[in-house]
KEGU-973647 format. One line per field, with one value per residue: residue in three letters; x, y, z of N, C-alpha, C in turn. Coordinates in steps of 0.1 Angstrom, whole numbers. Example, Ala and Ser with C-alpha at 12.3 -4.5 7.8 and 13.67 -1.06 7.14 Angstrom:
residuo	ala	ser
n_X	132	128
n_Y	-57	-22
n_Z	78	71
ca_X	123	137
ca_Y	-45	-11
ca_Z	78	71
c_X	132	129
c_Y	-33	0
c_Z	78	79
//
This chain:
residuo	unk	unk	unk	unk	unk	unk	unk	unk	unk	unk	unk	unk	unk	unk	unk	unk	unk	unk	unk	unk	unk	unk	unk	unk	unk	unk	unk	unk	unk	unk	unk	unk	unk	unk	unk	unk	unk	unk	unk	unk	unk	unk	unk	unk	unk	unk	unk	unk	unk	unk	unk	unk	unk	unk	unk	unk	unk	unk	unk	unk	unk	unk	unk	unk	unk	unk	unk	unk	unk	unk	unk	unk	unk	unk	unk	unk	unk	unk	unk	unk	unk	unk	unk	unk	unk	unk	unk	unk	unk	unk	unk	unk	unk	unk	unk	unk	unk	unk	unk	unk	unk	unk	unk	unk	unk	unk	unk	unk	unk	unk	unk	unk	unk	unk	unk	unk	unk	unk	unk	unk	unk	unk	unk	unk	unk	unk	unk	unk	unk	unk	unk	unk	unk	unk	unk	unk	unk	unk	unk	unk	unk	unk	unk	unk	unk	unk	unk	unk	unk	unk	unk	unk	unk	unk	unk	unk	unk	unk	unk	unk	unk	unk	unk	unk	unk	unk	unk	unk	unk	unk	unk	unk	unk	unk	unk	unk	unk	unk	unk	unk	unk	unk	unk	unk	unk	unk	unk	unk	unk	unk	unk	unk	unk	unk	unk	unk	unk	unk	unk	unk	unk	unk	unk	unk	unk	unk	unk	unk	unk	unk	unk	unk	unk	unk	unk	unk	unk	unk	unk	unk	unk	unk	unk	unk	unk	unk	unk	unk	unk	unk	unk	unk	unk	unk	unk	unk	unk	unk	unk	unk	unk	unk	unk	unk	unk	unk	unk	unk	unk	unk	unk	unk	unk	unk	unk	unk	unk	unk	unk	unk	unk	unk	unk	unk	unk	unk	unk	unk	unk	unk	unk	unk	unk	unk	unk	unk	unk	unk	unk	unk	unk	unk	unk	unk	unk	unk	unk	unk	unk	unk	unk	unk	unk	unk	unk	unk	unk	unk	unk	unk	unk	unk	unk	unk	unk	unk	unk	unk	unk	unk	unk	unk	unk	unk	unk	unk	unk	unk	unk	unk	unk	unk	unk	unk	unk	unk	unk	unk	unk	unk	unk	unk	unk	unk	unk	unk	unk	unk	unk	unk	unk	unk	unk	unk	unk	unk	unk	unk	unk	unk	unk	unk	unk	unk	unk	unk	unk	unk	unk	unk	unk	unk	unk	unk	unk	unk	unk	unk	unk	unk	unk	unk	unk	unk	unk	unk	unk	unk	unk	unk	unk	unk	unk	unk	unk	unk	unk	unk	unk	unk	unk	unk	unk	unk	unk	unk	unk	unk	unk	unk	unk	unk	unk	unk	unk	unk	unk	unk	unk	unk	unk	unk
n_X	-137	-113	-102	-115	-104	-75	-79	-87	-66	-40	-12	12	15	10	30	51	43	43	72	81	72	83	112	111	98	123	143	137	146	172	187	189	205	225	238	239	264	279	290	291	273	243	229	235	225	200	192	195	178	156	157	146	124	111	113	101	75	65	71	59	27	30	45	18	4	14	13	-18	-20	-4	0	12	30	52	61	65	85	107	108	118	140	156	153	164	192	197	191	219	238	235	244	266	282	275	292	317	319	314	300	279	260	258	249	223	212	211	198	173	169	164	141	124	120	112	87	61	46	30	6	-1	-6	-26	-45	-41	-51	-76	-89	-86	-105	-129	-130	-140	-162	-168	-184	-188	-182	-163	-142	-139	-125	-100	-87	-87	-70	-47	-39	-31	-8	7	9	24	49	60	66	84	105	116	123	142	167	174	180	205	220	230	244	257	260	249	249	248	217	203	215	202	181	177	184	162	144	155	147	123	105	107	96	72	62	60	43	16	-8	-4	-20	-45	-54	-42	-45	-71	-96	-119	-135	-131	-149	-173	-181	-195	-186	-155	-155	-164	-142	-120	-121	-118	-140	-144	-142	-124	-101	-104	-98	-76	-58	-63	-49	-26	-27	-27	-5	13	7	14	44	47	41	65	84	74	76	105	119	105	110	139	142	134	156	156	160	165	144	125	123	111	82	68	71	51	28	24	21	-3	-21	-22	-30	-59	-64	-66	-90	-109	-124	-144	-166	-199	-216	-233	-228	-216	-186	-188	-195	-180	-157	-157	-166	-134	-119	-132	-122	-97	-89	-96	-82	-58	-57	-43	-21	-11	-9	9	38	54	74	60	34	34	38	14	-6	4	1	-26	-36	-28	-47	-67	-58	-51	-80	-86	-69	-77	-100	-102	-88	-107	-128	-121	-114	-140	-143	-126	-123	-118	-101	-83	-72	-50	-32	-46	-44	-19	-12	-23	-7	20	9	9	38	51	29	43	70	69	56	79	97	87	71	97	111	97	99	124	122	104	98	83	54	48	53	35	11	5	1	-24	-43	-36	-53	-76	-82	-83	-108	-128	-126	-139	-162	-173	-170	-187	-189	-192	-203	-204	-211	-230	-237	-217	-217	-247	-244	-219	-231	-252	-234	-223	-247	-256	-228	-236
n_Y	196	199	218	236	223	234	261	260	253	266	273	270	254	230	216	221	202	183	182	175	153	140	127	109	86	80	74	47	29	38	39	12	7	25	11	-15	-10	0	-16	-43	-63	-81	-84	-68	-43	-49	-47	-28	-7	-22	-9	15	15	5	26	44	35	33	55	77	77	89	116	129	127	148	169	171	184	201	215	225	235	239	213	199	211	211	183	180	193	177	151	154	157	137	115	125	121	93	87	95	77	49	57	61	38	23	4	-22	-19	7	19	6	18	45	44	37	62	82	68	77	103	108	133	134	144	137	125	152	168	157	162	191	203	187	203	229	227	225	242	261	257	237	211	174	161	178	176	153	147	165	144	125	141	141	118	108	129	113	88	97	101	81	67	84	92	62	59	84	73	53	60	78	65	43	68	82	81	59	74	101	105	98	126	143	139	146	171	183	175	193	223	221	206	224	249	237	236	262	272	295	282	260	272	264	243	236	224	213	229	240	218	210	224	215	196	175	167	152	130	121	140	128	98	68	58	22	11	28	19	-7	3	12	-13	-23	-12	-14	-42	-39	-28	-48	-59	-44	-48	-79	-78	-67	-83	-107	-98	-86	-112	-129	-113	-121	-147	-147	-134	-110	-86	-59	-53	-48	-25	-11	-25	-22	5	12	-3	18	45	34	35	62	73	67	69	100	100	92	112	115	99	93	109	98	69	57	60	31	18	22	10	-12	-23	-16	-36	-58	-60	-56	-81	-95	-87	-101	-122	-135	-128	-153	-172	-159	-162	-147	-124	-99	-108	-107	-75	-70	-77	-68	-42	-39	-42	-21	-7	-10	0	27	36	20	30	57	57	50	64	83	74	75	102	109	94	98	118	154	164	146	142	141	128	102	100	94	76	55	59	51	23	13	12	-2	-29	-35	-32	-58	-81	-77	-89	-112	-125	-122	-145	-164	-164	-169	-195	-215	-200	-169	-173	-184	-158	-142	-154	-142	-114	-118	-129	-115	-95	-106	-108	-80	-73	-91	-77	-54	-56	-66	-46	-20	10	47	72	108	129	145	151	168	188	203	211	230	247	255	266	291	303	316	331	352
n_Z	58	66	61	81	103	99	97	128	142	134	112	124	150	141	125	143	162	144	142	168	175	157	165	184	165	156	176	187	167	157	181	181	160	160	182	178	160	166	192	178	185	186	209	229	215	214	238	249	230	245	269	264	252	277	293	283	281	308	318	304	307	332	329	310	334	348	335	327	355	360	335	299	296	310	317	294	283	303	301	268	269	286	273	248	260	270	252	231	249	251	225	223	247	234	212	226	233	258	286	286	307	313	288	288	308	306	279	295	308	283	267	292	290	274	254	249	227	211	218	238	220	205	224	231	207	210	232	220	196	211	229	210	205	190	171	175	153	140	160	157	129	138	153	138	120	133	140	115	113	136	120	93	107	119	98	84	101	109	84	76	99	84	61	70	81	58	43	61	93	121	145	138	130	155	166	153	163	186	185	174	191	212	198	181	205	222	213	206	234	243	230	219	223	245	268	267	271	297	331	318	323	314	314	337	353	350	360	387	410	432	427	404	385	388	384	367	343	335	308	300	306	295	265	266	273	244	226	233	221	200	194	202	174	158	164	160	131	123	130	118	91	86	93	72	47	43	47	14	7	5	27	26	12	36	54	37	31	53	57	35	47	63	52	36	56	68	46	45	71	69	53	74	81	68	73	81	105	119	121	150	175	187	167	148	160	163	144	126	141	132	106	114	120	99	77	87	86	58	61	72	55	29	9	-7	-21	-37	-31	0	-1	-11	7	34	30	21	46	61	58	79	101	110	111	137	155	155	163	188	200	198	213	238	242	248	273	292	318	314	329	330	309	290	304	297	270	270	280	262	238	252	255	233	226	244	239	212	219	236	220	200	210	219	191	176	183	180	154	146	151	144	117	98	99	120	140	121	134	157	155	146	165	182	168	168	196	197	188	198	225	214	213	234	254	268	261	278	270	278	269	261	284	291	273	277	298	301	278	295	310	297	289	315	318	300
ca_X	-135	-96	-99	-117	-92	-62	-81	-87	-51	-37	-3	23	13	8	44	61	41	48	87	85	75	99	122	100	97	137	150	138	153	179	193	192	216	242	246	247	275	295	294	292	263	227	220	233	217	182	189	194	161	138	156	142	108	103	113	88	59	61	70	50	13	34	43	8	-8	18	6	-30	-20	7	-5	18	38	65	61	68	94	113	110	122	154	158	152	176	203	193	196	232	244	233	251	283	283	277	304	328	319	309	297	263	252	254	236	212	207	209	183	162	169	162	124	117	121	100	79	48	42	17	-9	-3	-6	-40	-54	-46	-63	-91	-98	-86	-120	-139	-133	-143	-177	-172	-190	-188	-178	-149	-135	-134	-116	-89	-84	-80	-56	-33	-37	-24	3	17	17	35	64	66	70	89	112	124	131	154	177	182	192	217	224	236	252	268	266	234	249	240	204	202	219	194	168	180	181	144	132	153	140	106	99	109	85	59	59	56	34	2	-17	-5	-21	-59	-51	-38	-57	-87	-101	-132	-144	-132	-153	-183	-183	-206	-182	-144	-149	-162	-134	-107	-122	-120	-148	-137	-141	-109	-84	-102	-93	-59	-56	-68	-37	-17	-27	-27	11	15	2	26	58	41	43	72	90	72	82	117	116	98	119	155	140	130	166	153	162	168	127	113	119	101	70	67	64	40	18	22	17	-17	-27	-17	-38	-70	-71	-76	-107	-120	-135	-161	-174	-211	-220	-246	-220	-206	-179	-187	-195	-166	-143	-163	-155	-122	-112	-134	-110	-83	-90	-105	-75	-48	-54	-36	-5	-4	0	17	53	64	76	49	22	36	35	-2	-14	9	-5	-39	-38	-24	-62	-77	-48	-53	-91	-88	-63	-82	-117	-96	-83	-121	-134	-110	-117	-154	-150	-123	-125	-107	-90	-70	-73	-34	-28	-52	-40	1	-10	-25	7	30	5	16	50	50	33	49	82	69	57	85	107	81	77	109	119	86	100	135	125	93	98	75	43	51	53	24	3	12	-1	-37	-45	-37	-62	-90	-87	-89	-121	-134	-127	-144	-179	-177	-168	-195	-183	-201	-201	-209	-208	-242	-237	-209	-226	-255	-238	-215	-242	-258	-224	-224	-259	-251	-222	-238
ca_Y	196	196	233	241	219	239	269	260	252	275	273	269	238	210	218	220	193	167	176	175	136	127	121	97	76	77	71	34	21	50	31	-2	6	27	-1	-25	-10	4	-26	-53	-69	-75	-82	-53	-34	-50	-44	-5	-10	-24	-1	32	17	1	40	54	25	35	72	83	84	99	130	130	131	161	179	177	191	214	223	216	244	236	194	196	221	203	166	181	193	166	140	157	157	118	113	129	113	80	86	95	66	45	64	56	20	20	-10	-25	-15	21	20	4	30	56	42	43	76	85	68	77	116	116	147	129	152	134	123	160	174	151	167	209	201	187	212	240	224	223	256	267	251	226	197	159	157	185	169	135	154	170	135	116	150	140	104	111	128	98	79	101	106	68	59	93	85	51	60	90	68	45	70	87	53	45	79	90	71	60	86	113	102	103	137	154	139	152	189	184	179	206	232	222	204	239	257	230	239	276	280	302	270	251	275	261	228	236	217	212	242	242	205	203	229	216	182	173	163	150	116	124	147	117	85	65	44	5	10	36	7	-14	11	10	-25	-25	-1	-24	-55	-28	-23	-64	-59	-35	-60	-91	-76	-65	-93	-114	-88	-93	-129	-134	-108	-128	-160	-145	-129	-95	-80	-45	-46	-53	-14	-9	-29	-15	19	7	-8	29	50	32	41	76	78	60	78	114	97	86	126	121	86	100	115	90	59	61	54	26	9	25	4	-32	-23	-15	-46	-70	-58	-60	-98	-104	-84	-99	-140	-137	-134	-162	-180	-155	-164	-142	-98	-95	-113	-96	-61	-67	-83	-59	-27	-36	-44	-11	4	-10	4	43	36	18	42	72	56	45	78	96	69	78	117	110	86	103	134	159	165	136	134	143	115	89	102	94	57	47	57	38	9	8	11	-14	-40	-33	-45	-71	-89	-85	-100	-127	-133	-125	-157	-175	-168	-176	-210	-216	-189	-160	-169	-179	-146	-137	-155	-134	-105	-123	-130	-98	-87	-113	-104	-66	-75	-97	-66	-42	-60	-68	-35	-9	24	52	87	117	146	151	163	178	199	206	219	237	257	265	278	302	316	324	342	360
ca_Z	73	75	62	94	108	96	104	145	152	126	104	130	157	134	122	154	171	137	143	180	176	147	172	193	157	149	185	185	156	155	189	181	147	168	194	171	152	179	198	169	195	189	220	234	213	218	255	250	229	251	277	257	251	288	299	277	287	322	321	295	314	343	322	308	342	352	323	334	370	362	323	296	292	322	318	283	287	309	293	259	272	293	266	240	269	277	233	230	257	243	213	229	251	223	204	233	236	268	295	283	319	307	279	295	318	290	276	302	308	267	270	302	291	258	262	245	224	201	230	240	209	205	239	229	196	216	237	211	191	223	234	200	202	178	171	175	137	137	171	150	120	143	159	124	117	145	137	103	119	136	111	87	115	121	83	78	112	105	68	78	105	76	53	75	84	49	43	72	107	127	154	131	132	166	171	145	168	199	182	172	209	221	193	180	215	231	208	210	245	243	220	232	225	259	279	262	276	311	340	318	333	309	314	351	366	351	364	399	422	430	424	384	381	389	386	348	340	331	299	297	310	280	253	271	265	233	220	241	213	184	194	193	156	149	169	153	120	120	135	105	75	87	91	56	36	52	40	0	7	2	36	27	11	48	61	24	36	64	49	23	55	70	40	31	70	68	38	52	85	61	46	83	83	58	78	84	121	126	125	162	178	191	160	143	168	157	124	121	149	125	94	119	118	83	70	93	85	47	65	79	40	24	9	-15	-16	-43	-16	13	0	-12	20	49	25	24	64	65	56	91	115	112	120	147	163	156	173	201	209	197	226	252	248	249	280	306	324	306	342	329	294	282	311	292	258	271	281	246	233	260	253	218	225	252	229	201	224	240	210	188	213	215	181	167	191	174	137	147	158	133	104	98	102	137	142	119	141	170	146	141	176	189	161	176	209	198	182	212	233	211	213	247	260	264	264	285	263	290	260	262	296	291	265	282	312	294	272	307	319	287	290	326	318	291
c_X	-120	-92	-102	-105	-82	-66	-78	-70	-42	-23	8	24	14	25	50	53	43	63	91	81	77	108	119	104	115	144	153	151	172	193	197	201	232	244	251	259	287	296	292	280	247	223	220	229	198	180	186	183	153	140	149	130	104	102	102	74	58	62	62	37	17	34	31	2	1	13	-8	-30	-14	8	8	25	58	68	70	84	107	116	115	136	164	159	164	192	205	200	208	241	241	240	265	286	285	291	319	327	319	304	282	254	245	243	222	205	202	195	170	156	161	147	116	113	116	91	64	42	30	7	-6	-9	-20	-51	-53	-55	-76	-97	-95	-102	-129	-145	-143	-160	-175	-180	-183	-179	-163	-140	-127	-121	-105	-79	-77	-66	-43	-27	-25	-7	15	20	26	50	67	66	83	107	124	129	143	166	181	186	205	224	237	243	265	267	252	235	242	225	198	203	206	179	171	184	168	143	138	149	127	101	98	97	74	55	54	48	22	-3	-21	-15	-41	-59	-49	-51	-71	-100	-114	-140	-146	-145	-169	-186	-191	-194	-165	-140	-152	-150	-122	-113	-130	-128	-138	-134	-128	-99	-92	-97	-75	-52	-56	-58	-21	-15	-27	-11	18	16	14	41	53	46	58	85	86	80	94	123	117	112	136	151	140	144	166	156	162	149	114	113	107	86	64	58	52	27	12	16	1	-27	-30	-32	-58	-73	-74	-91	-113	-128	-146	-171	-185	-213	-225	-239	-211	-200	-180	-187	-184	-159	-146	-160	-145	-114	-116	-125	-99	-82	-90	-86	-59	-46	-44	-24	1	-3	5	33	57	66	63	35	23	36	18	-9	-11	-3	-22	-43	-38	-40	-68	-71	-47	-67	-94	-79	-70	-98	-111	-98	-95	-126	-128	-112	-128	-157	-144	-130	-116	-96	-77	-70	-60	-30	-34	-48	-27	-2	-16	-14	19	22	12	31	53	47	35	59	82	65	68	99	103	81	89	118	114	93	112	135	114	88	83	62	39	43	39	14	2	-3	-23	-43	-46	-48	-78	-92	-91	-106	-131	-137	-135	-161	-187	-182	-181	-193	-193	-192	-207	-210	-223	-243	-235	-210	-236	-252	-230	-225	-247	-253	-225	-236	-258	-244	-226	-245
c_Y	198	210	239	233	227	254	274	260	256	269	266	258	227	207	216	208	177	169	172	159	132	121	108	86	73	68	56	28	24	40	20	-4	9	19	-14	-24	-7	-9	-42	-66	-73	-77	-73	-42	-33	-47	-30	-2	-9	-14	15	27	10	19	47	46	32	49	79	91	91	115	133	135	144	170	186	180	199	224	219	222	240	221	191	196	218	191	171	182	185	154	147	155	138	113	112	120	97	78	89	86	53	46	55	43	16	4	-9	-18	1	25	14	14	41	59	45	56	86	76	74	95	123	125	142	139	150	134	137	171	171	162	183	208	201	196	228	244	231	237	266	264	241	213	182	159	166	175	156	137	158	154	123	129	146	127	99	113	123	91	82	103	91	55	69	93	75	54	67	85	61	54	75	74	47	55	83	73	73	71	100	116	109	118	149	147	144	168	192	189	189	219	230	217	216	251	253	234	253	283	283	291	262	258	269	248	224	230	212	216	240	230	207	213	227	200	188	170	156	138	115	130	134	107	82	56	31	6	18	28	-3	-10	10	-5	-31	-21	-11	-34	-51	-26	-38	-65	-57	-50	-70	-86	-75	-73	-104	-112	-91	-107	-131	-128	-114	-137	-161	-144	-117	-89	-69	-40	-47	-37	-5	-11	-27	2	19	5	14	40	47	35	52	78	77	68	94	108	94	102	127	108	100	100	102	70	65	55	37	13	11	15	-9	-32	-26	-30	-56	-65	-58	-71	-102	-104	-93	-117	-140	-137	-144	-177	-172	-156	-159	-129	-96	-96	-102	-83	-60	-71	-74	-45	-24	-35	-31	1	5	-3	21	44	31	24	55	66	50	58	87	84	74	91	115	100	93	115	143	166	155	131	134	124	97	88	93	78	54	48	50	29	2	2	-2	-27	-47	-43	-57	-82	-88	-89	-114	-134	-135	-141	-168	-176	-174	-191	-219	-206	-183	-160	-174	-168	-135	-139	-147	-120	-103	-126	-121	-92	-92	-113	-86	-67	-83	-83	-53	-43	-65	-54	-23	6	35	67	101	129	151	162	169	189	205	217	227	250	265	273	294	309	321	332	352	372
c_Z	77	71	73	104	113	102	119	149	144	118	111	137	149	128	132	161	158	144	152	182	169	159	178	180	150	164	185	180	156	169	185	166	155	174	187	165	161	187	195	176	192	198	225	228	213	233	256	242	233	263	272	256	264	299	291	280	297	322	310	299	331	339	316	323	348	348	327	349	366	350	317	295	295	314	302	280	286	303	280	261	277	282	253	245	266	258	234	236	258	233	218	237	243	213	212	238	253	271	292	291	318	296	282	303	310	285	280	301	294	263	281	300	279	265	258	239	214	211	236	234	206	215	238	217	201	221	231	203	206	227	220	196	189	181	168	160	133	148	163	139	128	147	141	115	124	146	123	105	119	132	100	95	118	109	79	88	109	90	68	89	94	64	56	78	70	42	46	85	115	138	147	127	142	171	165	151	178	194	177	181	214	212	188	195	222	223	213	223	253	236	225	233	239	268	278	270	293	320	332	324	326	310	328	356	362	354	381	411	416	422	409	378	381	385	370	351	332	318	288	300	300	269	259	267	248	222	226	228	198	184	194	184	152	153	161	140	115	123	118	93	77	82	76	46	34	39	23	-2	-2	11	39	23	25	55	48	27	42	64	41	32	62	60	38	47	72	58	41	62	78	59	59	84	77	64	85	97	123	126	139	161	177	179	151	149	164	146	121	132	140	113	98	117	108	74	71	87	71	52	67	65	26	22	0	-14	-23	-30	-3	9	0	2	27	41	27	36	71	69	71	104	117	121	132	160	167	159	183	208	211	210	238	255	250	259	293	304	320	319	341	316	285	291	306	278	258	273	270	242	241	254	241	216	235	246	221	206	230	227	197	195	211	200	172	175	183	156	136	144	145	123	106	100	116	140	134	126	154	167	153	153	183	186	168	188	207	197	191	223	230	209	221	255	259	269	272	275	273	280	265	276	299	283	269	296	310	287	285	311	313	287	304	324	306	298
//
């Protein structure tokens, strides 16, 4: 399947759309080293932090929904250039020791202007497949391809700021992220591909009316939530792994663990393509939220690096799949009139509460050591899992297949 894969979206895309969101997975961390060192501060660098990921929460499904109005070519375009400018000028501010206030701003500025290139990148795939006539089962394969992706650029990401970190200077991180987005973001954007994606010309004109074409069923602001408490996980976690590795007085093996958790995700979401047709969605998502739970409680009496690698690693297996049946529900529930726009808020969700829980519990391990903070983790996981057996999804393909086919023997 991932040869027809490699076939549909050919040699070149998957290349320029991994390097066009390395940046996205360096900037984070990438910030919060420079500020620390240039201004000997951690608060002020957790402020310039949360300022880059509350600018990417909120602007994120903005540039998404531009996208599906204006197509992606321009939106992209524009936010790549703009976000490499916004980068640089984060690092030279930084450099010059600037007023907290600034970097604050900065920041904003330098989330608010990610180009989203992954939940973009997700949504030309889709309708690259779509247009191609593919089936339910390739769509799923492209989607666990892009999933994969992610996860290799946000193990691959954080590893290269700490390299350059230890080398050279976290500015030099930065800078070689802010010449990504403006050369592979600038390809990403021109590549014939965007023009497959524009308005969602091939879904929209076969919907019934305005209010289908705009209007998300309930169950798309639950999958929103849901990515929301999947990005807790991640903050939880990694608030813990910290915590714990301090306490062993291993500190340097917690960006290791981390990797280790990501790594065994990466690998896990390739194998979700061979899960049999006839397992849906829907039970896909009960699955991987009950292994979110099953997997997630050892944390919370785990005390040693041996322990914590085997427990984060194994935990690692359930967090690809339940990313990549989030995002396969979300294409199979909006309207692809807005489907880059519903793509861009799963990924704000994450990032959003990712930072809101590892302020929370990095407060909770501070005050009551790591599994504080593990619990944070485990809770997040049992409300995902509450939400995924509540929720009843509404799938419209059939329609959208049906009505489609008709359009094609007409124009034939």
């Amino acid at each position: 399947m991932y040869r027809d894969t490699l076939s549909l979206l050919g040699p070149v895309l998957p290349v320029l759309s991994f390097l066009g969101r390395l940046p996205t997975a360096m900037c984070q961390l990438g910030s919060l080293l420079l500020v620390a060192e240039t201004s000997g501060s951690l608060t002020t660098a957790g402020l310039a932090g949360g300022a880059l990921a509350a600018g990417q929460t909120v602007a994120g499904p903005v540039i998404g929904r531009l996208a599906d109005r204006r197509g992606q070519r321009g939106v992209v375009l524009a936010a790549s250039l703009a976000n490499a400018v916004a980068v640089a000028a984060l690092v030279l501010a930084a450099l010059a020791h600037m007023a907290t206030g600034w970097l604050v701003v900065l920041g904003v500025l330098a989330g608010a202007t990610v180009p989203q290139v992954g939940p973009l990148a997700r949504t030309r795939s889709v309708a690259l497949a779509r247009r191609s006539g593919a089936d339910d089962r390739l769509v799923g394969t492209v989607l666990s391809f892009e999933g994969t992706l992610d996860e290799v650029s946000f193990v691959l990401g954080p590893a290269l700021v700490g390299l350059a970190a230890a080398l050279a200077h976290p500015a030099a991180a930065l800078l070689t992220a802010a010449a990504l987005l403006a050369i592979c973001g600038t390809a990403f954007a021109l590549h014939p591909s965007a023009a497959v994606a524009e308005g969602g010309e091939a879904d929209a004109t076969t919907r019934t009316g305005a209010a289908e074409r705009g209007r998300l069923p309930g169950s798309a602001y639950a999958l929103r939530v849901a990515m929301v408490l999947q990005g807790a996980m991640f903050g939880a976690s990694q608030a813990g792994i910290t915590a714990l590795t301090e306490k062993l007085g291993a500190p340097a093996q917690a960006g290791l663990v981390y990797a280790a958790m990501g790594v065994m995700s990466a690998a896990v979401g390739l194998s979700m393509a061979a899960v049999p047709a006839r397992i849906g969605l829907p039970t896909r998502w009960r699955a991987a939220t009950a292994a979110l739970v099953v997997l997630s409680v050892p944390l919370l009496f785990v005390d040693s690096l041996v322990g914590l690698y085997a427990v984060v690693t194994v935990l690692g297996a359930a967090y690809a799949p339940h990313l990549i049946t989030v995002f396969g529900l979300t294409e199979r529930t909006v309207p692809a009139s807005r489907l880059a726009e519903s793509m861009a808020f799963l990924t704000s969700g994450i990032v959003g509460g990712q930072a809101l829980a590892l302020a929370l519990s990095g407060r909770l391990a501070d005050t009551h050591g790591a599994p504080a903070a593990f619990a944070v983790a485990v809770v997040a996981a049992a409300l995902c899992a509450l939400l995924s057996f509540w929720v009843r999804t509404h799938d419209p393909r059939p329609l959208r297949g049906a009505l489609q086919h008709r359009q094609a023997q007409r124009s034939e």
